[in-house]
C-alpha positions in Angstrom: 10.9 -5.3 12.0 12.5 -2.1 13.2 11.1 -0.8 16.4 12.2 2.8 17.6 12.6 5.0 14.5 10.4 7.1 12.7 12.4 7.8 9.8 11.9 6.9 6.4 15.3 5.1 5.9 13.4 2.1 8.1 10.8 1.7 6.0 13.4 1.5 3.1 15.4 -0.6 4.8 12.7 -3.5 4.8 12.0 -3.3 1.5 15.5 -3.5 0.9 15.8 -6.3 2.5 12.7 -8.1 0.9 14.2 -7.2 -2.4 17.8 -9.0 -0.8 15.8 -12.2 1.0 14.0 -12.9 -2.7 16.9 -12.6 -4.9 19.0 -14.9 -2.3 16.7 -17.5 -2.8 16.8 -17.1 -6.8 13.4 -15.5 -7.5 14.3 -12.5 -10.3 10.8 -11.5 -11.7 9.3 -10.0 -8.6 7.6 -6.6 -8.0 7.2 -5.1 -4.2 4.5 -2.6 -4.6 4.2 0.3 -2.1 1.6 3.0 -1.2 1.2 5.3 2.0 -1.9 5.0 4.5 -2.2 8.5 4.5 -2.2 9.1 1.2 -5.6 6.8 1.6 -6.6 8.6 4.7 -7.0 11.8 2.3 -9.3 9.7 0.3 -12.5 10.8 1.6 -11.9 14.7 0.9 -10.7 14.2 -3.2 -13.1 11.2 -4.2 -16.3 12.8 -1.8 -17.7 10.6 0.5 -18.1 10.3 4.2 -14.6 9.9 6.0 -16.6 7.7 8.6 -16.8 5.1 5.7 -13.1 5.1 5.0 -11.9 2.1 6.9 -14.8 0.1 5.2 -13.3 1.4 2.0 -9.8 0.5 2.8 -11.4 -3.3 3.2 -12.8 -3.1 0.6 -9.8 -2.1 -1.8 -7.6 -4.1 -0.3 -9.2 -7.3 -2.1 -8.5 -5.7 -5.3 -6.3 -8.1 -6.4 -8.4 -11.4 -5.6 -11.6 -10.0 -7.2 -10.9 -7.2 -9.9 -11.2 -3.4 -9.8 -14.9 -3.5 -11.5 -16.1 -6.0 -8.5 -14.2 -3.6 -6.0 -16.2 -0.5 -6.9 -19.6 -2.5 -6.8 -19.3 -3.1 -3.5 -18.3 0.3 -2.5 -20.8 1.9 -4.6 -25.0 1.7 -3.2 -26.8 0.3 -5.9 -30.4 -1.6 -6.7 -28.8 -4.6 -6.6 -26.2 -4.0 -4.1 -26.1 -1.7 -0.7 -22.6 -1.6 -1.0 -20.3 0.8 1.6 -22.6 3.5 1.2 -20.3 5.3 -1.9 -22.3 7.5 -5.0 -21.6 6.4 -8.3 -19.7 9.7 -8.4 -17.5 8.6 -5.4 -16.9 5.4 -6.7 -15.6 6.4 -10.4 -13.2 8.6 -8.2 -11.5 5.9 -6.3 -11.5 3.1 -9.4 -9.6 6.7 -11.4 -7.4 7.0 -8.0 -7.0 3.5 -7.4 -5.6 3.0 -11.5 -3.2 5.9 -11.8 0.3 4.9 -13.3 3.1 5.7 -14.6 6.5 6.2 -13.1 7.3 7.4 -9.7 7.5 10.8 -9.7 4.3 11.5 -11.9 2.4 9.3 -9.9 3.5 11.1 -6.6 3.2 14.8 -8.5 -0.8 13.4 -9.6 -1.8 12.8 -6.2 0.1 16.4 -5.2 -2.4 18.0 -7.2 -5.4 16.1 -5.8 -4.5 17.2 -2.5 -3.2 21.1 -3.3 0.0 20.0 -1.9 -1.2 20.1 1.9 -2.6 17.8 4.2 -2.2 14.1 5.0 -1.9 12.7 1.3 0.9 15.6 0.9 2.3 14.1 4.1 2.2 10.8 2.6 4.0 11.9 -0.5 6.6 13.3 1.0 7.6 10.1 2.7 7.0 7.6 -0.1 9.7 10.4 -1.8 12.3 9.9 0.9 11.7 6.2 0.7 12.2 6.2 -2.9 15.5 8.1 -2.8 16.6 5.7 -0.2 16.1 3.0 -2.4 17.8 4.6 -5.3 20.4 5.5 -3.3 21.1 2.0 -2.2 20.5 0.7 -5.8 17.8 -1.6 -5.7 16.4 -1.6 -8.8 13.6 -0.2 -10.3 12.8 -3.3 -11.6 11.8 -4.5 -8.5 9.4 -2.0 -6.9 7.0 0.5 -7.9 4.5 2.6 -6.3 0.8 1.2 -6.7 -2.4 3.3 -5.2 -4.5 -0.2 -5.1 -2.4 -1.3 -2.3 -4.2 -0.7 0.7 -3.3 -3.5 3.6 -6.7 -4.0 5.1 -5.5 -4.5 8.8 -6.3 -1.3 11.1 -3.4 -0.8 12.5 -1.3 0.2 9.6 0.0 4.3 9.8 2.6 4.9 7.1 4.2 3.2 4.4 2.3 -0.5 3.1 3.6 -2.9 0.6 3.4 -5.9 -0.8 5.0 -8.3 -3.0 4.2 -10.2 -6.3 5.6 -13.0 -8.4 5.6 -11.4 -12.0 5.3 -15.6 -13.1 2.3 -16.4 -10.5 0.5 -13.1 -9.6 -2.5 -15.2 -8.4 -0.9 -16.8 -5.7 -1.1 -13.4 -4.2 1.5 -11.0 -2.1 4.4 -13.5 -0.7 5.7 -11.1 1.7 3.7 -7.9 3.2 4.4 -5.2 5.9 4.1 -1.5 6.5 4.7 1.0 9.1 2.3 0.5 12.3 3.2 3.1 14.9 0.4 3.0 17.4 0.8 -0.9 17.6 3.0 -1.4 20.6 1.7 1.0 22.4 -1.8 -1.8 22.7 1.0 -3.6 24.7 3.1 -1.2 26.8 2.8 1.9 28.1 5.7 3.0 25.8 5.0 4.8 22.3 7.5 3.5 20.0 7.4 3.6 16.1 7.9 0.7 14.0 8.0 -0.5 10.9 8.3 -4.4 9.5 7.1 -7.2 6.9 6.5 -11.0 7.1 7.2 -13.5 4.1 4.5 -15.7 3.5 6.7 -19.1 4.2 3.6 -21.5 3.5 2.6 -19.6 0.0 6.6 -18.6 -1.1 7.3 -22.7 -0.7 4.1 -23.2 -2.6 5.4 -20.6 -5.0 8.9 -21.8 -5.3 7.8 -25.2 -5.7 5.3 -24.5 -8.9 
């Protein structure tokens, strides 16, 4: 963790270090996938639905990986057979088209530019997940190694920035074995001091597991 600093160079600093901690310990086919919260905080106003149902759909996304994209939008979307988060059909096709962009860096970035007009919170997010990306060119990790992925969401609440998390190319279904992001209202809960921060934890338990297999 790195408690104090706002700037971007933090949040590539950890996943610089994830990238380092991994390849110390051998593992070479390994992806650490990043997003930005507030690129998902814009989603309400580009997909259409009610922004008092976005933490539900953050929850909601976040188990994309365990269950499937198709499962994820069923149970955002209300339905006959299912009440879901409340989402129209409409709604939902716009976050499973969100949620599957790709491509490389820059024309996934520049695709949710034009969502957003190039103002507000996703442009905020954008800009940052720029900054962190020329950080981590800068300090050569390579691009084998990490990508930016619109699926990842980090279901906890207290996440503000940056989120990412890893994957074993050779066990994917083990799920992420180390996860972070940028939480900057956290410590304030515990002090009376506002202080940004930014970190990750390695699954020990599931990267032994991992390792192991």
């Amino acid at each position: 963790d790195t408690v104090g600093s706002a700037d971007m160079y933090a949040d590539a600093e950890i996943i610089w270090g994830i990238h380092d901690s991994l390849r110390a310990l051998g593992i070479e086919r390994f992806v650490i996938r990043i997003n930005h919260r507030k690129i998902l905080n814009g989603l309400p106003l580009v997909a259409g639905f009610d922004p008092a149902l976005l933490v539900d759909v953050i929850r909601v996304i976040d188990k994309v990986d365990k269950v499937g994209i198709d499962r994820v939008i069923s149970e955002l979307v209300r339905s006959p057979e299912s009440n879901g988060v409340g989402l129209s059909i409409e709604a939902g096709e716009s976050v499973r088209r969100f949620m599957t962009v790709s491509g490389d860096t820059e024309s996934i970035l520049s695709h949710v530019e034009e969502l957003c007009t190039g103002t507000g919170i996703m442009a905020e997010g954008v800009a940052e997940l720029r900054l962190i990306t020329k950080y981590l060119e800068d300090a050569g990790v390579s691009k084998d190694h990490w990508k930016i992925d619109l699926s990842i969401a980090r279901g906890l609440g207290y996440y503000t920035g940056p989120v990412f998390e890893t994957t074993l190319l050779d066990l994917p279904d083990i799920g992420s074995v180390c996860s972070g992001g940028r939480y900057n209202d956290l410590v304030n809960r515990f002090s009376p001091d506002s202080m940004p921060a930014v970190g990750a934890s390695i699954g020990v338990d599931r990267l032994f597991a991992a390792l192991k297999e």
